[in-house]
C-alpha positions as CSV (number, residue, x, y, z in Angstrom):
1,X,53.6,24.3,16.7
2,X,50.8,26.0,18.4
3,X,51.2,27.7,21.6
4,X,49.4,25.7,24.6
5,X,48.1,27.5,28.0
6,X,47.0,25.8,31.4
7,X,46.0,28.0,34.5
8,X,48.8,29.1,36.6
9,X,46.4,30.7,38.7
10,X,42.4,30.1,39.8
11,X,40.7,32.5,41.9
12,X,37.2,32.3,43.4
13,X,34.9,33.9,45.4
14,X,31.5,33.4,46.4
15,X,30.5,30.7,43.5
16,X,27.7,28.0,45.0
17,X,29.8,26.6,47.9
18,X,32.9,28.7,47.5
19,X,33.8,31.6,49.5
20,X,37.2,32.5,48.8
21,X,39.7,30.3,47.2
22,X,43.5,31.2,45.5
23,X,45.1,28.4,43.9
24,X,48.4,28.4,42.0
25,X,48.5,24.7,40.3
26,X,52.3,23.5,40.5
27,X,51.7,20.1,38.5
28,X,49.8,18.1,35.5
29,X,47.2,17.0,37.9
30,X,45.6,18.8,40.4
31,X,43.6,16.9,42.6
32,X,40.4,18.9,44.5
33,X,39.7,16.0,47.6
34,X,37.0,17.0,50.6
35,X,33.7,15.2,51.9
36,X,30.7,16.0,50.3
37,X,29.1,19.4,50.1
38,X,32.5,20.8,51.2
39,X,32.6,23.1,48.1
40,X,35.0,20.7,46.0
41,X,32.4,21.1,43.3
42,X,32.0,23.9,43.3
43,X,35.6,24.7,42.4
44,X,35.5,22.1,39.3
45,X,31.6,24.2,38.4
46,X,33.6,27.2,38.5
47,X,36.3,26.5,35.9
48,X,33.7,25.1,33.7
49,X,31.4,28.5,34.2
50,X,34.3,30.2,33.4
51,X,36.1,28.3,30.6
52,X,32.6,26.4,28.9
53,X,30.3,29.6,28.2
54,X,26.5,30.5,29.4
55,X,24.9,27.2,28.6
56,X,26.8,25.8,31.6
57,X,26.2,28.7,33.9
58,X,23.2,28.1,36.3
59,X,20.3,30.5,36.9
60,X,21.8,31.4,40.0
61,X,25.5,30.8,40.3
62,X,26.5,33.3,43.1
63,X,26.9,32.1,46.7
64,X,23.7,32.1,49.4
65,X,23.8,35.8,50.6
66,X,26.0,37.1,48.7
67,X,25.6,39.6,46.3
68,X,28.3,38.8,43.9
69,X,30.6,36.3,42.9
70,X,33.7,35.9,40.3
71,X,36.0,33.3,38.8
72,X,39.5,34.5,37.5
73,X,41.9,32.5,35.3
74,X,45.9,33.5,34.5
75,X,47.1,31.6,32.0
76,X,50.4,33.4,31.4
77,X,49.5,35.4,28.1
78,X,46.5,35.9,29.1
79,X,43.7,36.3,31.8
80,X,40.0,35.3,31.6
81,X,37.4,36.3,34.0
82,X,33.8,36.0,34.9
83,X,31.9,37.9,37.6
84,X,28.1,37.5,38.2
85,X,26.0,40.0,40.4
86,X,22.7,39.8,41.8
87,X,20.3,40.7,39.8
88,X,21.4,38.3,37.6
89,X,24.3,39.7,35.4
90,X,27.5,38.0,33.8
91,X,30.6,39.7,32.6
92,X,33.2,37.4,30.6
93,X,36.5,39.7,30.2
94,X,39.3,38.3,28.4
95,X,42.6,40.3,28.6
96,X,46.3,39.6,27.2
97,X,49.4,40.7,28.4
98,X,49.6,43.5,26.3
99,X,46.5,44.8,27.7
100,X,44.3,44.1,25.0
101,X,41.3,42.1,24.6
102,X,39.3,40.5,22.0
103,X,36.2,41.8,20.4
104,X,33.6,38.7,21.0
105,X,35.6,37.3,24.2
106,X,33.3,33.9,23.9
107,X,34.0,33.0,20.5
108,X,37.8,33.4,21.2
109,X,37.4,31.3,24.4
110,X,35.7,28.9,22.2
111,X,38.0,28.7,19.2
112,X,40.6,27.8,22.1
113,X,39.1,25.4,23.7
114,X,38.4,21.5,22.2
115,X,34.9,19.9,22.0
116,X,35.5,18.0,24.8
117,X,38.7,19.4,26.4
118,X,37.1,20.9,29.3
119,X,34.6,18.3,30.8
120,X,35.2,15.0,30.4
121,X,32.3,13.9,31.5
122,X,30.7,15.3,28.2
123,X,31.6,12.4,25.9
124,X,30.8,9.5,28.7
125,X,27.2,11.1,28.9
126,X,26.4,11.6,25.3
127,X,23.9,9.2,23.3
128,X,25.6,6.3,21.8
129,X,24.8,7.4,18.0
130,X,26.4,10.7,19.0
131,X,29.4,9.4,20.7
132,X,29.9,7.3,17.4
133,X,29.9,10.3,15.4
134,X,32.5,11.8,17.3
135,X,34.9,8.6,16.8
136,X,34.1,9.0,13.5
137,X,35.5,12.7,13.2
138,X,38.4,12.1,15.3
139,X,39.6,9.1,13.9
140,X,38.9,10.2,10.1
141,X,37.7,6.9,9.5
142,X,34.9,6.9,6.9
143,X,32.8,4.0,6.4
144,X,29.4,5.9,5.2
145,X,29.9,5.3,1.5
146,X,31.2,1.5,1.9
147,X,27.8,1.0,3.9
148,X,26.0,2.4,1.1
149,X,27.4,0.4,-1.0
150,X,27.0,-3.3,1.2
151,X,23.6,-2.2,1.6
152,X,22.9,-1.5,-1.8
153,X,24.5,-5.0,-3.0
154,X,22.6,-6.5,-0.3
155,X,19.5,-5.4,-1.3
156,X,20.0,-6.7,-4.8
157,X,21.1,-9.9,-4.0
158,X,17.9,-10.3,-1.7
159,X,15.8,-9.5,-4.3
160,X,17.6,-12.0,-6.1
161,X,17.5,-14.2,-3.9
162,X,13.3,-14.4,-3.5
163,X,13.3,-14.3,-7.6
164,X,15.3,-17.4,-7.2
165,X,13.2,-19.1,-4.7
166,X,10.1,-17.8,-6.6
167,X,11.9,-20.0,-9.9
168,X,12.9,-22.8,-8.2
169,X,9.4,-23.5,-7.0
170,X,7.9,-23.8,-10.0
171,X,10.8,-25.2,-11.7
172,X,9.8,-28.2,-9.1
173,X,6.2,-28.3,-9.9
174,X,7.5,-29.5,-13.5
175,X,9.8,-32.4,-12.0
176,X,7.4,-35.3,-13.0
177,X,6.1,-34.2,-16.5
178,X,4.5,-37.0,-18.7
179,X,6.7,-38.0,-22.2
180,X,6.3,-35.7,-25.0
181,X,3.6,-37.5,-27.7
182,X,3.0,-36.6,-31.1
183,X,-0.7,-34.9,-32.0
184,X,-2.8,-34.0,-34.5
185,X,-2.6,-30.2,-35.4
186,X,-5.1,-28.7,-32.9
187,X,-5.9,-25.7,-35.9
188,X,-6.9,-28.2,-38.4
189,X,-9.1,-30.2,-35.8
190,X,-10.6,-26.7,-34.6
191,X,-11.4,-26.3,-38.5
192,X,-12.9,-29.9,-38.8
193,X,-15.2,-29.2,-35.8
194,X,-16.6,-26.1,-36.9
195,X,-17.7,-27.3,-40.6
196,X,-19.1,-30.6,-38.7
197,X,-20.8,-28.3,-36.6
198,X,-22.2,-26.1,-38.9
199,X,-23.2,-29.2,-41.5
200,X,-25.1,-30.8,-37.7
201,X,-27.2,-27.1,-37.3
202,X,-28.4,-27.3,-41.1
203,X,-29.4,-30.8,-40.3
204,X,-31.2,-29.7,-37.2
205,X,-33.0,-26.7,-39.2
206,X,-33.9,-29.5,-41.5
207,X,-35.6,-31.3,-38.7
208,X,-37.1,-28.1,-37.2
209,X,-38.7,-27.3,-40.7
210,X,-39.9,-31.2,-40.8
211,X,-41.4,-31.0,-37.5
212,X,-43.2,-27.3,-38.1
213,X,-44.4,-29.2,-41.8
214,X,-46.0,-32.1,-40.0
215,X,-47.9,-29.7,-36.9
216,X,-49.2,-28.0,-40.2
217,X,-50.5,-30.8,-42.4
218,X,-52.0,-32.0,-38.8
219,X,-53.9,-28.5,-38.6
220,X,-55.1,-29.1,-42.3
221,X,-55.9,-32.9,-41.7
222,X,-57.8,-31.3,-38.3
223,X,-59.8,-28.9,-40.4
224,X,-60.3,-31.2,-43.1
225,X,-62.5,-33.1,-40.1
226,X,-64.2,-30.2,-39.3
227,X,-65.2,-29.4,-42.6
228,X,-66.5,-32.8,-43.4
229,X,-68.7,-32.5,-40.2
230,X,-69.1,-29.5,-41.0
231,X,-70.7,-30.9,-44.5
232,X,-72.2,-33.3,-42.8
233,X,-74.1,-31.2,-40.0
234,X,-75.0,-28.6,-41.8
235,X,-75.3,-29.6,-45.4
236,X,-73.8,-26.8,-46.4
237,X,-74.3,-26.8,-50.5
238,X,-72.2,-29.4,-52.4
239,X,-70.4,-26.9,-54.6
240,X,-69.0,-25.0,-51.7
241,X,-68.1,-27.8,-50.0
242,X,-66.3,-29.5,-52.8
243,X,-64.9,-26.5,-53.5
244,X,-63.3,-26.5,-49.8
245,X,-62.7,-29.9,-49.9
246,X,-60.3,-29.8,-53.4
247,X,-58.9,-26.7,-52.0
248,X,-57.6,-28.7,-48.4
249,X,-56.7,-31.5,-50.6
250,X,-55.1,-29.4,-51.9
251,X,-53.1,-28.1,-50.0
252,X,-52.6,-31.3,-48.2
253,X,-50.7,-32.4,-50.8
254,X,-48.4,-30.0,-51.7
255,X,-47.7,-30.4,-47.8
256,X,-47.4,-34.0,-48.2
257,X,-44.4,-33.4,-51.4
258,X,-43.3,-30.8,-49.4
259,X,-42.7,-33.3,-46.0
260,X,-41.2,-35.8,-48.5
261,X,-38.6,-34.0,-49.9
262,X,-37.4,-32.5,-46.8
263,X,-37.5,-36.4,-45.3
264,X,-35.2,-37.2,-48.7
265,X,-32.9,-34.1,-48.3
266,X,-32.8,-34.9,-44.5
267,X,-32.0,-38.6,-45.3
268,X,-29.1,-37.4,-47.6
269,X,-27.3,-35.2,-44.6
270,X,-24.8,-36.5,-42.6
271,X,-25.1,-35.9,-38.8
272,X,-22.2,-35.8,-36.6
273,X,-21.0,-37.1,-32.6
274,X,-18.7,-34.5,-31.8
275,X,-17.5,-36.6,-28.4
276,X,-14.9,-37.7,-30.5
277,X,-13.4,-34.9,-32.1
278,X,-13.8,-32.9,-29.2
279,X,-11.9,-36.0,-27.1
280,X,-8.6,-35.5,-30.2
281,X,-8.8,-31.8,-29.8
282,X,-8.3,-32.1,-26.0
283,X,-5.1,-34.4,-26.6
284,X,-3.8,-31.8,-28.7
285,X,-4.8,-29.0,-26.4
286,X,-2.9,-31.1,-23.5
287,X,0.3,-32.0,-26.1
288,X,0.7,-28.1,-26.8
289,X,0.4,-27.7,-23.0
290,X,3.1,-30.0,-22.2
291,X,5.3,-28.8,-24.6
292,X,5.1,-25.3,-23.2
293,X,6.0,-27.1,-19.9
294,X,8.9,-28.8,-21.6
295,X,9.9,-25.2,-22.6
296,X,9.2,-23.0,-19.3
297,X,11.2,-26.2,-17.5
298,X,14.0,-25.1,-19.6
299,X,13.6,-21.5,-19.4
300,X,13.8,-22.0,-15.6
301,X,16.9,-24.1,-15.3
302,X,18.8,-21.9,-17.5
303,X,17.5,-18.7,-15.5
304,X,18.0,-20.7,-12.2
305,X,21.8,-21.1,-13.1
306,X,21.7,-17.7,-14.6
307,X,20.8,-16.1,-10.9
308,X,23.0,-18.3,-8.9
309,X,26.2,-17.1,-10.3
310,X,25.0,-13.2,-10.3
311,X,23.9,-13.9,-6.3
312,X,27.6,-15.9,-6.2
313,X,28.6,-12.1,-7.2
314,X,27.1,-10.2,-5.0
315,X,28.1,-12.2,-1.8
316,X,32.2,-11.8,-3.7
317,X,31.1,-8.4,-4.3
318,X,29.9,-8.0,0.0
319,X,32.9,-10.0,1.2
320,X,35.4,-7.4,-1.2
321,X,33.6,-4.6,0.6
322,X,33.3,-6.4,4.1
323,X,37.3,-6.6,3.6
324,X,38.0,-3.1,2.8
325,X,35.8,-1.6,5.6
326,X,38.1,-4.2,7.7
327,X,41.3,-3.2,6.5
328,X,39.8,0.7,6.7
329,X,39.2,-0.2,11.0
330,X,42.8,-1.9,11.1
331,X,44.3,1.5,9.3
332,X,42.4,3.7,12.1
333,X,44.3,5.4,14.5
334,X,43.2,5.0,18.3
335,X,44.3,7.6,21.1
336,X,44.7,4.9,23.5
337,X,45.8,1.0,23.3
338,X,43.0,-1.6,23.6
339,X,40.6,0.9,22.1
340,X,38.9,-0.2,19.3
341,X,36.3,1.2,16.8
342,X,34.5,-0.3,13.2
343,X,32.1,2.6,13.1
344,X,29.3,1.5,14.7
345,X,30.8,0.3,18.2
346,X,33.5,1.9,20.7
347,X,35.2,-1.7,22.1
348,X,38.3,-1.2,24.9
349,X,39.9,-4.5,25.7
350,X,36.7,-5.6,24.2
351,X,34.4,-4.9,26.7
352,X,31.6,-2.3,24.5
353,X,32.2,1.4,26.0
354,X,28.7,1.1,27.7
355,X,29.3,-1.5,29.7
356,X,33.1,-0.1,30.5
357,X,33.6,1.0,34.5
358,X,33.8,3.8,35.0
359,X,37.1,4.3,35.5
360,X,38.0,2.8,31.8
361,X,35.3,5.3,30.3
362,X,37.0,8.5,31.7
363,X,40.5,6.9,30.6
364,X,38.9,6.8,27.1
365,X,36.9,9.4,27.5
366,X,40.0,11.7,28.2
367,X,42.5,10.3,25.7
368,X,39.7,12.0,22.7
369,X,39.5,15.0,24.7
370,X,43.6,15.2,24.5
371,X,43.1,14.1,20.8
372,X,41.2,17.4,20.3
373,X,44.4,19.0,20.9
374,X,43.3,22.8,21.9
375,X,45.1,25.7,22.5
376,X,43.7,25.6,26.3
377,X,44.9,22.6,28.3
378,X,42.8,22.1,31.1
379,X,40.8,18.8,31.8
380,X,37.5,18.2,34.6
381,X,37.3,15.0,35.7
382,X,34.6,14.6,38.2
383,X,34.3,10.7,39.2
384,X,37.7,11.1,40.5
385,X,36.5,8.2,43.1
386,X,36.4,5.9,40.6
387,X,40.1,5.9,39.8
388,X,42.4,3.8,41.2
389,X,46.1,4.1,41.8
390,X,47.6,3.0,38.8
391,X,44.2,4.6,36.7
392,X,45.5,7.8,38.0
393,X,49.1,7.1,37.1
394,X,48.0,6.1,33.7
395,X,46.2,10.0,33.8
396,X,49.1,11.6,35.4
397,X,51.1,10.3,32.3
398,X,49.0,11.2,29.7
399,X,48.7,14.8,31.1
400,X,52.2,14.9,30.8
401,X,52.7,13.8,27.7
402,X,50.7,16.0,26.1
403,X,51.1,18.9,28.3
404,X,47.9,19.1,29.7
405,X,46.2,19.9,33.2
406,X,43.9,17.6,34.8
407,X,41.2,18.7,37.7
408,X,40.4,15.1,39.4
409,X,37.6,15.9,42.0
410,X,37.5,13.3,44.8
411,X,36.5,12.5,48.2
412,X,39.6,11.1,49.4
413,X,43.7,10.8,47.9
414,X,46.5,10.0,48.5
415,X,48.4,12.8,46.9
416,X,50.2,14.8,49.3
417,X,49.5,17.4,47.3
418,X,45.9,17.2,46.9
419,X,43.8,20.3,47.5
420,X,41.8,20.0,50.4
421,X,38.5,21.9,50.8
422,X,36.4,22.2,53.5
423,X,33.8,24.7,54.2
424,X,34.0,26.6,50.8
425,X,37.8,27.4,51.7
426,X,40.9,25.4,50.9
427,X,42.1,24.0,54.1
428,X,45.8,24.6,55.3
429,X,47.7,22.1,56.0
430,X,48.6,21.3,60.0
């Protein structure tokens, strides 16, 4: 068991209110009482100048006036003091009762002392997230990788979750689909259409040539006209105008044989309405729809199923890991009864830490500081006010239980042997 060390012996002089105080502590608590500005905390600043290191320590520590100031702690093996003088200077000294003394005096004060057994203020005045991680260190309990974990599981089954939605929504839009009918084979009827298609545009050239025929035997039978005006009016010689004429005659009928075999080919072609084919292709087009329907309605049912028993898994899966994290809190260890803690909120007779008085918050907040369990013993409380009687015999008993002294600063107690200040000076009593 490690050795444990409280003050047997404070002095100070000339630290913010203090002039000149000796005090030899005879019990587990120590209470400072006196009205306001008196110099009572001034006393509890000084232990923590002493004991807590520079980033405690004001600019200017040292009395109005005065030039210099020191705080000086026995604590049986050894003895720890701190003197300031103006200009500003600090001197921490450390020595034991051999006479020796450490070679970095503040990291040996420091390896001594708890994170929060000195002020026990510290932990009621932290953030929340902070005060959280400290539960979390000194209870041991672990919950990081189970959160992890819940998270991670709950993340999947959300995701799930919307892919489920997302199937059962268009699993619905196929709740009313029309009986299943047999069709014609729509590749066969695609085939059919385009040879009746093609067979309809060499019917149409056939028409187009007629038409372009008949405009040219109109030209000829236009110039055949002319040129019989043209005989006429102008009496052009006989010979040549026979020899047009037999020539246009010519060439009106070969036109003429022409026009009447294209009529007799174009009489022998079939022509086709495609209203009707096209109206059988879209059946089929609708039955090879529907039965894709028939088949994504299936697809979705089975998948729908499918995901409801993996999302039945993960919520087994969250409630196995909601249990352990539960069992994990009921295994945790609390320094003081009615505390409780799941890693994320500090309860105590389940009122949340926050909204604790403040008496309850520096009962708690000083059962973790005497978890800490340093080598140095010593314990600031400042609201001292806010304790009642049986708050400060529910202190006085923890400080003896585990050996430790407790500094209650306050205006007023009933302890006969509270330490009076008045003045800067401990007043003697009448």
């Amino acid at each position: 068991m490690e050795q444990t060390y409280r003050i047997t012996n404070l002095q100070i002089e000339n630290i913010k209110r203090i002039k000149a105080i000796d005090v030899t502590p005879q019990k587990d608590l120590v209470v400072i009482e006196g009205k306001n500005k008196a110099g009572k905390t001034s006393l509890m600043d000084s232990i923590s100048y002493l004991l807590g290191g520079k980033i405690l320590i004001p600019e200017q520590p040292i009395r109005t006036g005065e030039k210099e100031g020191y705080v000086e702690a026995n604590f049986g093996d050894f003895t720890i003091s701190r003197k300031w003088s103006n200009p500003y200077t600090s001197t921490l000294k450390i020595k034991t009762a051999d006479g020796s003394s450490p070679g970095s005096p503040q990291a040996w004060l420091d390896e001594k002392i708890g994170s929060f057994a000195l002020e026990v203020a510290e932990l009621m005045n932290m953030k929340k997230d902070d005060r959280i991680t400290v539960f979390k260190r000194i209870t041991g309990l672990k919950l990081d990788d189970l959160k992890v974990k819940y998270e991670r599981v709950q993340d999947d089954k959300r995701l799930e979750a919307r892919r489920l939605e997302g199937l059962k929504k268009e699993l619905s839009t196929l709740d009313d689909l029309p009986e299943k009918a047999e069709t014609e084979n729509f590749d066969a009827l695609q085939e059919e259409r385009k040879k009746k298609d093609k067979e309809n545009d060499e019917y149409y050239t056939k028409m187009k040539d007629e038409e372009i025929k008949s405009e040219s035997l109109q030209r000829y039978e236009d110039e055949l006209l002319q040129i019989n005006n043209r005989i006429n009016e102008l009496k052009l010689t006989l010979e040549g105008a026979e020899k047009d004429k037999k020539n246009v005659e010519l060439f009106i009928g070969e036109s003429e044989k022409v026009i009447i075999q294209i009529k007799e080919e174009k009489e022998k072609m079939p022509t086709w309405d495609l209203s009707e084919i096209d109206e059988r292709m879209k059946k089929s087009n609708d039955a090879i729809e529907l039965q894709y329907k028939y088949k994504r309605k299936e697809t979705l049912a089975t998948d729908v199923l499918v995901l409801g028993k993996e999302i039945e898994g993960y919520v087994v899966e969250m409630d196995k890991i909601k249990k352990e994290k539960s069992d994990r809190i009921k295994n945790t260890k609390l320094p003081i009864e009615g505390l409780e803690f799941d890693g994320d909120v500090i309860r105590y007779n389940n009122i949340e830490f926050e909204e604790c008085s403040t008496a309850e918050r520096i009962e708690i907040a000083l059962a973790v500081a005497v978890e800490e369990n340093p080598n140095i013993r010593v314990l600031l409380i400042r609201e001292g006010s806010s304790l009642d009687e049986s708050a400060v015999k529910r202190v006085k008993k923890l400080a003896k239980e585990h050996n430790f002294q407790i500094w209650i600063e306050t205006v007023h107690s009933s302890d006969s042997s509270a330490i009076h200040i008045e003045e800067g000076e401990i007043k003697k009593g009448e």
